[in-house]
N, C-alpha and C positions, 0 to 999 in steps of 0.2 A: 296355258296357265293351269295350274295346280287347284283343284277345291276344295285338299285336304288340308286343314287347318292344325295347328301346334302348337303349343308354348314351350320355346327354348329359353328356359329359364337358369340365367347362370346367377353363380352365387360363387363369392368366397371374400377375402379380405381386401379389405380399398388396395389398390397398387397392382394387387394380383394381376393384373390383365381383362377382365370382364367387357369392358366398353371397347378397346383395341381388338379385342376376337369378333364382340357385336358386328364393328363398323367395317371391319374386313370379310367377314362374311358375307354381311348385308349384299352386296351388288354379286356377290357369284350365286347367290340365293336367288335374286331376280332375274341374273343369267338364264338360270335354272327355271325358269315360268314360275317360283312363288313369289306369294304376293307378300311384304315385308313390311313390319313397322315396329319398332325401335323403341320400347320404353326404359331408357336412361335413368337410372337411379336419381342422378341430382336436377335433371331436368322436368322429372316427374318430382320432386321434390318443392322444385319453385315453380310448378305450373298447376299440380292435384293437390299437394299437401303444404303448402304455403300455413305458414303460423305454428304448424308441429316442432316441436322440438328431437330432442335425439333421449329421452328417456326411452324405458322397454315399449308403456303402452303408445306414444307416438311410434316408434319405430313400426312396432305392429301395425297402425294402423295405416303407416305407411307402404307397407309390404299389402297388405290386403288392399290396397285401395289398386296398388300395381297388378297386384292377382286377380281384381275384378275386369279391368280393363284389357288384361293380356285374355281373359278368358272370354271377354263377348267379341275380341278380335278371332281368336282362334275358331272359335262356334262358327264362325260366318266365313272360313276358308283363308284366312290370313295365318301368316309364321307372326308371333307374338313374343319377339326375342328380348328379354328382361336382363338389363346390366345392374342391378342391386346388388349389395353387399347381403341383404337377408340372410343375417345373424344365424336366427333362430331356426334350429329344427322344425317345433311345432309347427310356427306357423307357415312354414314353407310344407309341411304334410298339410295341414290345412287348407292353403291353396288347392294342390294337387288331388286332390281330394274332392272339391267344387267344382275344377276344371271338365270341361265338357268333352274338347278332343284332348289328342295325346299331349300327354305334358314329359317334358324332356329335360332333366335335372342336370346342368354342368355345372361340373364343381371345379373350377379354375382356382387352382393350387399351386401357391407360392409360398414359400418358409419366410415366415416374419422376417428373420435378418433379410431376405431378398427385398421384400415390400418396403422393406423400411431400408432400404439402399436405393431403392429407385424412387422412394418420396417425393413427388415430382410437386405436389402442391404442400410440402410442407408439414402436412396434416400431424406425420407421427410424430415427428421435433417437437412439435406446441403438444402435445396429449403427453410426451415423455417429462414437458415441461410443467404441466400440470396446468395449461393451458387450454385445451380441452377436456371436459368432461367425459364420461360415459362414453371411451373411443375405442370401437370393437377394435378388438387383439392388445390392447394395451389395456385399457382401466373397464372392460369389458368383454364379455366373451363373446366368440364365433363357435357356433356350433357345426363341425365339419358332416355332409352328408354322410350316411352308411354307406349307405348302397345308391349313388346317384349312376344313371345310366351312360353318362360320359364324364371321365375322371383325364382333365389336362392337366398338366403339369407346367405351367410355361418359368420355371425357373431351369428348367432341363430341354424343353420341346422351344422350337421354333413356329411361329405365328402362322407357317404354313403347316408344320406338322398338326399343332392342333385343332385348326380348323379341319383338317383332312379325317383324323377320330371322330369330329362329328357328325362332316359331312357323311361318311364311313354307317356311321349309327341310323343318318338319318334314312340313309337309302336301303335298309336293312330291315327299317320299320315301314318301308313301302312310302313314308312321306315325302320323298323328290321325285316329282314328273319323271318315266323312265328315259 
């Protein structure tokens, strides 16, 4: 087992892929002696941040509440893999910023027409419908990383390919058991 701890923290627009790369990695990660645990955007939603809404300062404090959590995982030698949409720049420097071990920024990148082709819950139909509110990449912004350390593509890459860039980064930054 591994006791070097991380936060792989992907971010990019609903549909991108973020949870599918999460949940595919997860078990080759354990393969790999780390120790793994999974905080899902919507499931840390209805289980930390229950009653927030989706304006900025919820959003935020939803993103920091996942930042706090990923990061007392990470300290204590767990991979602390984060599937949120986290919007915002700031506060996603702001995490990374507080975070103890190495924190690992994917930016899972997909072009709105892709995302909103694969709309699998609906979400961008009801937001284009004026159905939802405040729905990043539609009546709301995404702030794309500058410079994140792992840039996938998965409107072009396969679910293998891009876990293999990460896997790629992660063993480069010495965090996978050799």
């Amino acid at each position: 087992m591994s006791n070097k701890g991380f936060t792989l923290w992907f971010t990019g627009l609903s549909g991108a892929g973020k949870s599918t790369l999460a949940q595919y990695l997860t078990p080759i990660l354990i393969e790999r002696g780390v120790k793994v645990e999974v905080l899902d955007g919507d499931e840390v939603r209805e289980n930390l941040s229950k009653g927030l809404g989706f304006s900025k300062e919820d959003r935020d404090t939803n993103i920091r509440r996942i930042g706090y959590v990923a990061n007392l995982l990470s300290r204590n030698g767990c991979c602390a893999i984060t599937a949120a949409i986290s919007p915002y720049a700031s506060v996603r420097n702001e995490i990374r910023d507080k975070t103890v071990a190495a924190f690992v920024e994917v930016f899972v990148h997909a072009p709105l027409e892709c995302v909103e082709e694969r709309d699998t819950k609906g979400l961008y139909k009801k937001a284009r419908a004026g159905e939802i509110k405040n729905f990043t990449g539609i009546s709301d912004p995404y702030e794309a990383p500058e410079n994140p350390e792992v840039l996938v593509d998965t409107s072009k890459e396969s679910i293998e390919e891009s876990a293999q860039k990460i896997l790629d980064y992660l063993a480069s930054q010495g965090l996978l058991p050799a």
